[in-house]
ROBA-51649 format. One record per residue (C-alpha): residue number from 1; residue in three letters; x, y negated, z. Coordinates in nm, 4 decimals, padded with zeros to 6 digits. Each point is the difference from the previous one (the first is absolute). Example, Ala and Ser with C-alpha at 12.3 -4.5 7.8 and 13.67 -1.06 7.14 Angstrom:
BEGIN
<site><resi>1</resi><resn>ala</resn><X>01.2300</X><Y>00.4500</Y><Z>00.7800</Z></site>
<site><resi>2</resi><resn>ser</resn><X>00.1370</X><Y>-00.3440</Y><Z>-00.0660</Z></site>
This chain:
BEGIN
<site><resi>1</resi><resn>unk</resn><X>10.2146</X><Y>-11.7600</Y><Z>09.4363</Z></site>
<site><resi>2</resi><resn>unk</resn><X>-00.1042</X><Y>-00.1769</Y><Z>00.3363</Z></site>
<site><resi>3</resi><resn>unk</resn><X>00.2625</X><Y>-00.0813</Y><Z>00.2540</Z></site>
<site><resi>4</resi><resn>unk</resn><X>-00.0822</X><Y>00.2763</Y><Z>00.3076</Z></site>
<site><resi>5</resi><resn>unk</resn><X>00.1595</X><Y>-00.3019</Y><Z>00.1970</Z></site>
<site><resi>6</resi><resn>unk</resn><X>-00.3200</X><Y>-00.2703</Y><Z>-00.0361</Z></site>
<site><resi>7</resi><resn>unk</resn><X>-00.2535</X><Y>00.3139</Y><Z>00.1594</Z></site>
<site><resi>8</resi><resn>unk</resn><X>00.2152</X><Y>00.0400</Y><Z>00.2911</Z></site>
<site><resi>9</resi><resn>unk</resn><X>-00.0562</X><Y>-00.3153</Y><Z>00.1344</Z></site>
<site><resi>10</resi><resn>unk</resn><X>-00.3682</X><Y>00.0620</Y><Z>00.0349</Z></site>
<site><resi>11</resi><resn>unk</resn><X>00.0785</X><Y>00.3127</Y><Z>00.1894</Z></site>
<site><resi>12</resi><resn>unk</resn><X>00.0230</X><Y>00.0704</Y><Z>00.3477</Z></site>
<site><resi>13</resi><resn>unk</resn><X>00.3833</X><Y>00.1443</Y><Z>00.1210</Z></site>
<site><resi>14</resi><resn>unk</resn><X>-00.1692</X><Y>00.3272</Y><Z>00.0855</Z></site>
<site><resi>15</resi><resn>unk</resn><X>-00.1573</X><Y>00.0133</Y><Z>-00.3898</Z></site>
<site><resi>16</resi><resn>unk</resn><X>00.3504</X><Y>-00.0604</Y><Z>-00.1455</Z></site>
<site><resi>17</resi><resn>unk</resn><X>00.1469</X><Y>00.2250</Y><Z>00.2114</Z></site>
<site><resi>18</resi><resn>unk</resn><X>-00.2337</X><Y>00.2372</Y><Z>-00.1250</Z></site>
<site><resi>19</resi><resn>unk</resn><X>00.0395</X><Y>-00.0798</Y><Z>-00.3948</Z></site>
<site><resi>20</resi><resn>unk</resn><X>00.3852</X><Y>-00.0317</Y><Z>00.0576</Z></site>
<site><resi>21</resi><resn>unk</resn><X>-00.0498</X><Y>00.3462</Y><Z>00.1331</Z></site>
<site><resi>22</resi><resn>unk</resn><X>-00.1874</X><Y>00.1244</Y><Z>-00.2808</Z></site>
<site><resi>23</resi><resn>unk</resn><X>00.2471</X><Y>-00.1420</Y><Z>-00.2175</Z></site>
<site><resi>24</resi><resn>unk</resn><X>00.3083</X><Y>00.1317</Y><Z>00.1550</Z></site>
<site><resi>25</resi><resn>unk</resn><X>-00.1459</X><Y>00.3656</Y><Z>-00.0028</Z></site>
<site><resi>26</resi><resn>unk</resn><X>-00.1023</X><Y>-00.0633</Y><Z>-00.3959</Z></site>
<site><resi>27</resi><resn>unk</resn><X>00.2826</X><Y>-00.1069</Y><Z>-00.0659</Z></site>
<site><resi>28</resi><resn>unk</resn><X>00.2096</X><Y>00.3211</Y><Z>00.1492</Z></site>
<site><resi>29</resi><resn>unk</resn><X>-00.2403</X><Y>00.1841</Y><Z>-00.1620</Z></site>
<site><resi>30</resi><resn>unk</resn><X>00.1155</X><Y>-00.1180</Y><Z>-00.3162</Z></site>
<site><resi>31</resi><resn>unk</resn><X>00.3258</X><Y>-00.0056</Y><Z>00.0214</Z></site>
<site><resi>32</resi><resn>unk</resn><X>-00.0217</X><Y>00.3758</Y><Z>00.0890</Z></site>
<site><resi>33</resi><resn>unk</resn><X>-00.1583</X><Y>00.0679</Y><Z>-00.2673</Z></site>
<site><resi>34</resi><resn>unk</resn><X>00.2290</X><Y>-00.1733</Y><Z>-00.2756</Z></site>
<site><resi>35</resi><resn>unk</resn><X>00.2787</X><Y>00.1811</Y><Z>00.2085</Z></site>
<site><resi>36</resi><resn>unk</resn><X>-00.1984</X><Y>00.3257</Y><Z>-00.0665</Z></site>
<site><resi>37</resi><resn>unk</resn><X>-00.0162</X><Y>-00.0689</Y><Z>-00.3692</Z></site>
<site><resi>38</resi><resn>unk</resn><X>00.3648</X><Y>-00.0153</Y><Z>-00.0088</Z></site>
<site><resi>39</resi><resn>unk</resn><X>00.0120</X><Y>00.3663</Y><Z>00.0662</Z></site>
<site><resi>40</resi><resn>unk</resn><X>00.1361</X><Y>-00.0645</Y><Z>00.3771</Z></site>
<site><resi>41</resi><resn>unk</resn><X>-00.0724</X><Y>00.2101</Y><Z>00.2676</Z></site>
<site><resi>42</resi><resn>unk</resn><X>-00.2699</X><Y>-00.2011</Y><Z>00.2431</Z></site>
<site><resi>43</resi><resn>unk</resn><X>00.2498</X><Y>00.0851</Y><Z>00.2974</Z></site>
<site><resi>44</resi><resn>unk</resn><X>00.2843</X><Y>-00.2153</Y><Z>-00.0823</Z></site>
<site><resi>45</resi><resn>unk</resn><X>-00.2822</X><Y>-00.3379</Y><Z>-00.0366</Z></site>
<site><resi>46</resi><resn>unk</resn><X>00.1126</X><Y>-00.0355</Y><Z>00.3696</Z></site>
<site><resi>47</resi><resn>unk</resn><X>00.2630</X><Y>00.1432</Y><Z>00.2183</Z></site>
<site><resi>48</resi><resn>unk</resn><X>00.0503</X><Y>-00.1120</Y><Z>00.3328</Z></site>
<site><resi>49</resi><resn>unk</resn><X>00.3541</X><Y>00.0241</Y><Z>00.2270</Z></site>
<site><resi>50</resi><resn>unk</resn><X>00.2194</X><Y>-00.2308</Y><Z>00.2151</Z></site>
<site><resi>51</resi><resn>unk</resn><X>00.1946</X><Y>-00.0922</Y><Z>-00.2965</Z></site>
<site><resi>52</resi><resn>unk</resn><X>-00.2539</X><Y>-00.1607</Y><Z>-00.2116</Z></site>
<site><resi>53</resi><resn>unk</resn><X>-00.1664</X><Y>-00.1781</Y><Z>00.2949</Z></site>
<site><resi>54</resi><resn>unk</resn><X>00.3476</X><Y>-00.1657</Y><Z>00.0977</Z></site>
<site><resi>55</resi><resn>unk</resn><X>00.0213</X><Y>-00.1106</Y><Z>-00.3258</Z></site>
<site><resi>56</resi><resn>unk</resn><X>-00.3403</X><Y>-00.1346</Y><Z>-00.0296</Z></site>
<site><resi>57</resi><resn>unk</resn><X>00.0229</X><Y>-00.2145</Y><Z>00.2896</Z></site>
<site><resi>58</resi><resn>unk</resn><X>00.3716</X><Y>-00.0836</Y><Z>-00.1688</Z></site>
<site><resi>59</resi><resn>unk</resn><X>-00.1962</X><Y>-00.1153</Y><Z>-00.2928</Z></site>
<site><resi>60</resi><resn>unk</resn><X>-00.2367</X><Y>-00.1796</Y><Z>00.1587</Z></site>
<site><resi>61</resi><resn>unk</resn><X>00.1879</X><Y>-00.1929</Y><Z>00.2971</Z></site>
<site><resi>62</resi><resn>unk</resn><X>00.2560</X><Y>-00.0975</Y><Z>-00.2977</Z></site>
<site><resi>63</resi><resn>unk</resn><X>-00.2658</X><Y>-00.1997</Y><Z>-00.2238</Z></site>
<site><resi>64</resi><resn>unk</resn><X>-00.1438</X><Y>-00.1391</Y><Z>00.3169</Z></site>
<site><resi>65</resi><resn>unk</resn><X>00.3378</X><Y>-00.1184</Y><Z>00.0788</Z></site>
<site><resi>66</resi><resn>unk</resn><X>00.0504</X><Y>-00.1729</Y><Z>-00.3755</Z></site>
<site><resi>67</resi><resn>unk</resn><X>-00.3493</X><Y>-00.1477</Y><Z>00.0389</Z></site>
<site><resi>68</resi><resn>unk</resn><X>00.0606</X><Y>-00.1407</Y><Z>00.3721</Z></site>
<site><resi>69</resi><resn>unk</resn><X>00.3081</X><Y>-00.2055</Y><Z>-00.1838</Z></site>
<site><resi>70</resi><resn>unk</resn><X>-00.1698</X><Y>-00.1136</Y><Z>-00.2577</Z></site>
<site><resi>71</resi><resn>unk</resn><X>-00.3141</X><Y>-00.1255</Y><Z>00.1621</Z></site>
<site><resi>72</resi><resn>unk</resn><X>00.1494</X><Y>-00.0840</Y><Z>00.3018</Z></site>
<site><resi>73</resi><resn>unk</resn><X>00.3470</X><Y>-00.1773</Y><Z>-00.1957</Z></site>
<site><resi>74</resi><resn>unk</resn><X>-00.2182</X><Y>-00.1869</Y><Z>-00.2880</Z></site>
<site><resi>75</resi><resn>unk</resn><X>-00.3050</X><Y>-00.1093</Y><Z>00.2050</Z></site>
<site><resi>76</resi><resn>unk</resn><X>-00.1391</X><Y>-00.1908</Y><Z>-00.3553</Z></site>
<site><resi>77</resi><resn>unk</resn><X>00.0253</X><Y>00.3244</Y><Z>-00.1978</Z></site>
<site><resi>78</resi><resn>unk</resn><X>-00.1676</X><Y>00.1920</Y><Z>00.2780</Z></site>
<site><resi>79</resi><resn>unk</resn><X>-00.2685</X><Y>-00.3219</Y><Z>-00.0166</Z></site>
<site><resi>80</resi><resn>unk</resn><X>-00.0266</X><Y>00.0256</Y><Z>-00.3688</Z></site>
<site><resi>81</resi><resn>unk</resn><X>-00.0477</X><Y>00.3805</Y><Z>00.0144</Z></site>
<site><resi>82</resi><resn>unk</resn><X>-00.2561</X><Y>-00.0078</Y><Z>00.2601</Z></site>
<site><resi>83</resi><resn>unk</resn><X>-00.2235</X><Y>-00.2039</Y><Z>-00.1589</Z></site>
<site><resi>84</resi><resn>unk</resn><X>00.0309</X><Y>00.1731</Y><Z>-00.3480</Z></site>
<site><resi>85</resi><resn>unk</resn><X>-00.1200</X><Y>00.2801</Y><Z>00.1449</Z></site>
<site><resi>86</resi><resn>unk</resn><X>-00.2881</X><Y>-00.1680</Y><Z>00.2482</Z></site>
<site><resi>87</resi><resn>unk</resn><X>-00.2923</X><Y>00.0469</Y><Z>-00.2096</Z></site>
<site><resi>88</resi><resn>unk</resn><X>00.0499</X><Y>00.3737</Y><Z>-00.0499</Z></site>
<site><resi>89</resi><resn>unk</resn><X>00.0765</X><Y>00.0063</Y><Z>00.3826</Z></site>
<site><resi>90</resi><resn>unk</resn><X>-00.2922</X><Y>-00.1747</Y><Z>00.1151</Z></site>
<site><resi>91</resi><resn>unk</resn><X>-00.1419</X><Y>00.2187</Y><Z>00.1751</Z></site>
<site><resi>92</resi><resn>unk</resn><X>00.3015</X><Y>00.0276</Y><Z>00.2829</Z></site>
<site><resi>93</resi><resn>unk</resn><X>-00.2299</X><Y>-00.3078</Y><Z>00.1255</Z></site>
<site><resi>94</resi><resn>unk</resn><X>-00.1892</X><Y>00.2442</Y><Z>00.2211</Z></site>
<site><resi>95</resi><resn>unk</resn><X>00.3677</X><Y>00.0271</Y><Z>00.1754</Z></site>
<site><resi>96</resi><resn>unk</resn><X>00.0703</X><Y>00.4000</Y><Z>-00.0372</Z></site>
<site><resi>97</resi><resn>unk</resn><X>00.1544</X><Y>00.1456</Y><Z>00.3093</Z></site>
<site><resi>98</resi><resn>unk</resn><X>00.3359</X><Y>00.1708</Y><Z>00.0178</Z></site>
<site><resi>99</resi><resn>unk</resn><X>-00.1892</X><Y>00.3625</Y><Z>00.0075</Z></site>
<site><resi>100</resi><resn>unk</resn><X>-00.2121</X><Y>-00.1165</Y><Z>-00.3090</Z></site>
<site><resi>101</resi><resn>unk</resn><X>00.2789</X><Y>-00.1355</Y><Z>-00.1834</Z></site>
<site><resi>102</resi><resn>unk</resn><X>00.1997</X><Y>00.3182</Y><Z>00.0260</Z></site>
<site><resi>103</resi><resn>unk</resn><X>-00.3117</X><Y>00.2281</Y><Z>-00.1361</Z></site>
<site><resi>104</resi><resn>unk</resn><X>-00.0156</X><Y>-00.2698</Y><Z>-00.3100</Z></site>
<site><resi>105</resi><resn>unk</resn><X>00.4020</X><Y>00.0699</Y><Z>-00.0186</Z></site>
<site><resi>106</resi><resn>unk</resn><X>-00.0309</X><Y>00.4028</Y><Z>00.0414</Z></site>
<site><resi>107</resi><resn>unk</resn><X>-00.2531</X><Y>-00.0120</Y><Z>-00.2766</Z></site>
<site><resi>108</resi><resn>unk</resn><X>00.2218</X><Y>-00.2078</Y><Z>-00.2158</Z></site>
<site><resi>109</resi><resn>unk</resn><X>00.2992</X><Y>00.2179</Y><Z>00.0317</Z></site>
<site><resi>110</resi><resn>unk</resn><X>-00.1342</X><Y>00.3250</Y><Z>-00.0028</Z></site>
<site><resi>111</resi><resn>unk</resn><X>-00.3145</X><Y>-00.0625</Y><Z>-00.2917</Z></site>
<site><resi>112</resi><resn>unk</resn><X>00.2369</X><Y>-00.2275</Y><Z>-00.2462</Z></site>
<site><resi>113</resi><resn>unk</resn><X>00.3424</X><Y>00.2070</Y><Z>00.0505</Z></site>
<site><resi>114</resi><resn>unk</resn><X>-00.2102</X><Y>00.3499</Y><Z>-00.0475</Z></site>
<site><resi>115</resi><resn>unk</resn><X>-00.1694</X><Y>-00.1792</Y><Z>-00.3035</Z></site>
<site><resi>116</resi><resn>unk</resn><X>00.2881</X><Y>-00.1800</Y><Z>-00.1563</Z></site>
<site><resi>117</resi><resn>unk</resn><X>00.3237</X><Y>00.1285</Y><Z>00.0758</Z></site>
<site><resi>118</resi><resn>unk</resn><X>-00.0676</X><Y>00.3955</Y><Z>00.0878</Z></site>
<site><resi>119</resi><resn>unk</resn><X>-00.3054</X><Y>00.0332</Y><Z>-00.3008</Z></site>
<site><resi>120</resi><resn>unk</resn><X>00.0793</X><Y>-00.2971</Y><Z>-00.2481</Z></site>
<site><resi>121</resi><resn>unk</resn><X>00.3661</X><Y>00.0028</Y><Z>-00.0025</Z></site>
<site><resi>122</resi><resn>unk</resn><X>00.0605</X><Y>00.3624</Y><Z>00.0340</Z></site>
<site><resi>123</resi><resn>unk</resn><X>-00.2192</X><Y>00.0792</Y><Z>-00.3251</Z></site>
<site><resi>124</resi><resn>unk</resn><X>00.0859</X><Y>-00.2828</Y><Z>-00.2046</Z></site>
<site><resi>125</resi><resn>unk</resn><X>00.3673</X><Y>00.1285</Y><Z>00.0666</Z></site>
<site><resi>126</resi><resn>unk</resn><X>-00.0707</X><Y>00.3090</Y><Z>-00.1656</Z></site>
<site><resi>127</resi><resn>unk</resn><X>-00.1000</X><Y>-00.2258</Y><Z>-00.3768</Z></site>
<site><resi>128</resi><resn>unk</resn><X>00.2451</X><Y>-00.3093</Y><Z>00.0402</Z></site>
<site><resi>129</resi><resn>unk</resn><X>00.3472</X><Y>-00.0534</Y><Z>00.1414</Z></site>
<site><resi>130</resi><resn>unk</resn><X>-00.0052</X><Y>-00.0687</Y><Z>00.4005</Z></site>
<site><resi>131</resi><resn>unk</resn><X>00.0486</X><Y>-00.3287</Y><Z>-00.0687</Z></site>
<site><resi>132</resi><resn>unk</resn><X>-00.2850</X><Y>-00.0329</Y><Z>-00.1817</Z></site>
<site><resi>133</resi><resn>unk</resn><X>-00.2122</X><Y>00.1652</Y><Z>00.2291</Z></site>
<site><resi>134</resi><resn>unk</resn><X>00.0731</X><Y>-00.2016</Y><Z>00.2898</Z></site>
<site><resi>135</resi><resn>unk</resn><X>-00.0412</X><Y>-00.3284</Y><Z>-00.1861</Z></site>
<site><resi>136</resi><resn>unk</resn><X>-00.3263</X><Y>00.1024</Y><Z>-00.1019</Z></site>
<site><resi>137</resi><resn>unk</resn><X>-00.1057</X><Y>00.1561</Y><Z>00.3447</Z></site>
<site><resi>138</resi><resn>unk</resn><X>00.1156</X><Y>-00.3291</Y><Z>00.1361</Z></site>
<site><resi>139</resi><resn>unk</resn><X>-00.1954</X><Y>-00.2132</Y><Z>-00.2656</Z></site>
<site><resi>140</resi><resn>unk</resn><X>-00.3478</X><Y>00.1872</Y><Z>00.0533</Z></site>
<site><resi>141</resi><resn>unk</resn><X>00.0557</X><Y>-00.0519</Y><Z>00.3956</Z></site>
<site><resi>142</resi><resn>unk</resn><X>00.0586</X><Y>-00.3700</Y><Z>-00.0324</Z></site>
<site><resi>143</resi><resn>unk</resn><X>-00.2811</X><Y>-00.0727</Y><Z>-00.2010</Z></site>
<site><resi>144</resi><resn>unk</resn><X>-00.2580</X><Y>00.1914</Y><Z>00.2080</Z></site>
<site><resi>145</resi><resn>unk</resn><X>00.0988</X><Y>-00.2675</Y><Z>00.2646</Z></site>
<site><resi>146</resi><resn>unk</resn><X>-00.1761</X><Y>-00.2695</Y><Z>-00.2030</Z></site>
<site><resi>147</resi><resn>unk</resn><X>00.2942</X><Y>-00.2298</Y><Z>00.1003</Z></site>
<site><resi>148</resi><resn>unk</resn><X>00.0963</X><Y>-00.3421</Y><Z>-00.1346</Z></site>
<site><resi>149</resi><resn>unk</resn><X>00.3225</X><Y>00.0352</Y><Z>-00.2281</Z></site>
<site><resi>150</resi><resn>unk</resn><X>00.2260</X><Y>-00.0870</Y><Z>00.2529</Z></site>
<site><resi>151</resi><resn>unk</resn><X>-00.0996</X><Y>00.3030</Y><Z>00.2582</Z></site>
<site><resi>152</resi><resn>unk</resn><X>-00.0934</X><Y>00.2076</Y><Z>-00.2954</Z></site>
<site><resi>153</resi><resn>unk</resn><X>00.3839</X><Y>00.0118</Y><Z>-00.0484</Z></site>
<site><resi>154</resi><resn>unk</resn><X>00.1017</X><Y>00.0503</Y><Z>00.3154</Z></site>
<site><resi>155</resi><resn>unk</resn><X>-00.2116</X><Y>00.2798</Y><Z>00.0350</Z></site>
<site><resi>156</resi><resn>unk</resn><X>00.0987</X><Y>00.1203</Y><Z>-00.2825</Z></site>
<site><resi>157</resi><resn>unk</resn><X>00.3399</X><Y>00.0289</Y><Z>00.0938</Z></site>
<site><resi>158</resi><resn>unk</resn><X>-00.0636</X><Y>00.0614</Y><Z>00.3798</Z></site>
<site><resi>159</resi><resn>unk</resn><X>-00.2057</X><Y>00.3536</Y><Z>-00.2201</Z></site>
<site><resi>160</resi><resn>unk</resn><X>00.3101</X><Y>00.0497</Y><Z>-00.2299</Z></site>
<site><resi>161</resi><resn>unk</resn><X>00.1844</X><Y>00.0074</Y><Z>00.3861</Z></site>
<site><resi>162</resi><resn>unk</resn><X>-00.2024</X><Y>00.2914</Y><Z>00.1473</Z></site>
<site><resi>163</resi><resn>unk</resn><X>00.0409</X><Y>00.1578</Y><Z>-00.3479</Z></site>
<site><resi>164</resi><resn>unk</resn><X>00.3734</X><Y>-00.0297</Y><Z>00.0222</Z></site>
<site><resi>165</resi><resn>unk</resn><X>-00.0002</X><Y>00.1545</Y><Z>00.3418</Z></site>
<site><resi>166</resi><resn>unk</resn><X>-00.2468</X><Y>00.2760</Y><Z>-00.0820</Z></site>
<site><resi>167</resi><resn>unk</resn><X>00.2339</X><Y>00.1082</Y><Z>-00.2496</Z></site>
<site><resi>168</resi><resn>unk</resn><X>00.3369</X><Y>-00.0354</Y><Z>00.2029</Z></site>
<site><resi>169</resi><resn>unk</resn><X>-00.1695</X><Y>00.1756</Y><Z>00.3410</Z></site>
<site><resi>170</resi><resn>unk</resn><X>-00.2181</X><Y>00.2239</Y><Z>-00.1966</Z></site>
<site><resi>171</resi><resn>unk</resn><X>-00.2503</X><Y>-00.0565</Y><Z>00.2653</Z></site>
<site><resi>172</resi><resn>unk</resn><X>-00.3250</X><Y>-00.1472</Y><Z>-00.0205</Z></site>
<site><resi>173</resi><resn>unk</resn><X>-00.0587</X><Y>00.0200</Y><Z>00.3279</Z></site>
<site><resi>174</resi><resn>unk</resn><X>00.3045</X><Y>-00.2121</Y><Z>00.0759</Z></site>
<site><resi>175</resi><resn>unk</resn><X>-00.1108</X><Y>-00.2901</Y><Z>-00.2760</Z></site>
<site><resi>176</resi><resn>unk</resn><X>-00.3744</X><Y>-00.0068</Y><Z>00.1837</Z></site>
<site><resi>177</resi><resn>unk</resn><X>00.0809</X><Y>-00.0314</Y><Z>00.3596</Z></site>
<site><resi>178</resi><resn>unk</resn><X>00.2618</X><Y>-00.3012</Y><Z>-00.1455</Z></site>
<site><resi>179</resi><resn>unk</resn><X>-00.2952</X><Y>-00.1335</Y><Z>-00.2355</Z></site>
<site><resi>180</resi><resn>unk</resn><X>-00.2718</X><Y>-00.0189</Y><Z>00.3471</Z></site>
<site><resi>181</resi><resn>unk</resn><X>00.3012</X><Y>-00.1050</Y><Z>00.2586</Z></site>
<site><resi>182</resi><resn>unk</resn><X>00.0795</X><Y>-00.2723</Y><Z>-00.2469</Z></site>
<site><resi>183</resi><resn>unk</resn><X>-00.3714</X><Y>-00.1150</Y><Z>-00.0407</Z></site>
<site><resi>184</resi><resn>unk</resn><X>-00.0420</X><Y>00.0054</Y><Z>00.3942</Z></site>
<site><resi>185</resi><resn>unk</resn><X>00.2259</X><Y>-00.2984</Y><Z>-00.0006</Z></site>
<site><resi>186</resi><resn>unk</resn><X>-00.1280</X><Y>-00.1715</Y><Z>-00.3949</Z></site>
<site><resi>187</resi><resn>unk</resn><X>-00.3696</X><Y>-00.0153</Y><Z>00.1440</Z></site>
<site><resi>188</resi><resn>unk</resn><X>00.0857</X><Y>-00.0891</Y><Z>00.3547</Z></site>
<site><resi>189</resi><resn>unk</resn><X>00.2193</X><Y>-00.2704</Y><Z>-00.1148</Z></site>
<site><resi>190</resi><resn>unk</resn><X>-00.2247</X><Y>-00.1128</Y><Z>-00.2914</Z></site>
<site><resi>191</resi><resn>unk</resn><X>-00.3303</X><Y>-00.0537</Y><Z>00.2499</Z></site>
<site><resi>192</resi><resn>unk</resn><X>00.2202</X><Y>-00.1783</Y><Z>00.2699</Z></site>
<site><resi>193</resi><resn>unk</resn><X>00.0972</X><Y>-00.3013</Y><Z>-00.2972</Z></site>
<site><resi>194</resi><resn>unk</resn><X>-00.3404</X><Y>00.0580</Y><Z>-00.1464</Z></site>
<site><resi>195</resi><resn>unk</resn><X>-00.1056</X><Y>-00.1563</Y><Z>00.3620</Z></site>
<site><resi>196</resi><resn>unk</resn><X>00.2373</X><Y>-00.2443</Y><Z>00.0267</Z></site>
<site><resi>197</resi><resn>unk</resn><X>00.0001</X><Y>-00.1017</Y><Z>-00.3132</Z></site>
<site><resi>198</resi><resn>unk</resn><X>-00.4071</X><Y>-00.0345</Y><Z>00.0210</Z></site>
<site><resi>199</resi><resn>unk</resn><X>-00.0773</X><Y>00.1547</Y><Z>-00.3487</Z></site>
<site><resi>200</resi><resn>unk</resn><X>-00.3467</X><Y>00.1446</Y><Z>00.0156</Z></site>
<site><resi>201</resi><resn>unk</resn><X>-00.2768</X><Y>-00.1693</Y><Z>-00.1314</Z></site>
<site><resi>202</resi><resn>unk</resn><X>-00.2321</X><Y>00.0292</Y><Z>00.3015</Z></site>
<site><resi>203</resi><resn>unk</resn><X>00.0905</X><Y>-00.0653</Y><Z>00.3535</Z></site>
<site><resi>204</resi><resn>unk</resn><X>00.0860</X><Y>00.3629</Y><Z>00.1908</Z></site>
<site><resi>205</resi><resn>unk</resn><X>-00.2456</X><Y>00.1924</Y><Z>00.1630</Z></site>
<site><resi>206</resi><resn>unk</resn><X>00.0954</X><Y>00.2085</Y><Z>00.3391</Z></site>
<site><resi>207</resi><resn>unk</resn><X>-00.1514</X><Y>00.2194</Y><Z>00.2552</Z></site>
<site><resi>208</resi><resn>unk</resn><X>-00.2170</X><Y>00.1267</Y><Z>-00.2744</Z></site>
<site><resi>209</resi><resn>unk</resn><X>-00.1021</X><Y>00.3615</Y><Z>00.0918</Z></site>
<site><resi>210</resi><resn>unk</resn><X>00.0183</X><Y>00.1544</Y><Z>-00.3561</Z></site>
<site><resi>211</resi><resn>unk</resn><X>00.3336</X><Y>-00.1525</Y><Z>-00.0575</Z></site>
<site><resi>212</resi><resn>unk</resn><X>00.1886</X><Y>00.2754</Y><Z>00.1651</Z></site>
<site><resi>213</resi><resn>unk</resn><X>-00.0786</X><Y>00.3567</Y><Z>-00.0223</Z></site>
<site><resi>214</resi><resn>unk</resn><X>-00.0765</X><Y>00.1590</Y><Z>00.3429</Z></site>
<site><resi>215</resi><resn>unk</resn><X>00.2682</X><Y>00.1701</Y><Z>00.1906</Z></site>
<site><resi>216</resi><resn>unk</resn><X>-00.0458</X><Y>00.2220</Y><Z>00.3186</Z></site>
């Protein structure tokens, strides 16, 4: 299988924000329809009140706050992780603005939560113990990363995290505003040492016109 990560490089920001958008609503699609399969009514997928927003951005502000100490606290780690993770990143060379950077975050948490938590986890819960079902949920959403080992298991237990919560809150809503809050700060923090740390293979481009999509 090819690494999605090595074409997005070649693309302009407004192309990836259009196959990150493709993918997010495939993705949901998918994960509604496993959810389907598991003889649940379509209307509980999503719900939507106060409570499950609060505890989204709870979610979210929390892991931003454990990843601010950690980066921030163990500058060598934060060095180390960066660059592990620099090819597949590449492409944060064209410098993504703060309004791009949330779409690519809104995609993440809405596309991978629907697919792997509220589809994936739900069903497989119904065959094998929850345990079970998380860890495998988890596993399958690590690997379509294409990571190197080391991030591979973070992300694997960052996954086995929003499982966790998806089960405690019973909201999926909840677990996807804390995924895309929480990946806000990841890729805005990941292309600021990208730059500093000068890791891209070709000197940066700007002013381009089909970096940005156009706004208005």
């Amino acid at each position: 299988m090819s690494n999605p990560y090595e074409e997005m490089r070649k693309m302009s920001v407004a192309d990836i924000c259009k196959s990150l958008g493709a993918q997010a609503s495939l993705f949901v699609a998918i994960g509604l329809l496993l959810w389907w399969i598991s003889d649940r009514p379509l209307t509980g997928f999503v719900t939507v009140d106060f409570r499950q927003i609060a505890l989204g951005i709870g979610l979210g502000l929390a892991m931003i706050a454990v990843a601010a100490v950690i980066f921030h606290g163990f500058p060598q780690l934060a060095e180390k992780l960066t660059r592990l993770q620099s090819k597949n990143f590449a492409f944060l060379e064209k410098r993504l603005s703060l309004p791009v950077i949330i779409f690519f975050s809104i995609c993440a948490g809405v596309g991978e939560e629907a697919l792997f938590r509220g589809g994936l986890q739900t069903l497989m819960s119904d065959y094998v113990s929850l345990p079970l079902a998380i860890i495998f949920a988890s596993l399958i959403f690590a690997l379509i990363h294409f990571a190197k080992p080391l991030i591979a298991v973070i992300i694997f237990a960052i996954g086995a995290s929003f499982g966790l919560f998806y089960i405690w809150s019973g909201s999926l809503l909840a677990v996807m505003i804390g995924h895309a809050l929480y990946d806000v700060y990841a890729i805005w923090f990941l292309q600021k040492e990208m730059h500093r740390l000068q890791l891209f293979e070709s000197p940066q481009h700007t002013g381009s016109a089909d970096q940005e999509p156009a706004t208005g």
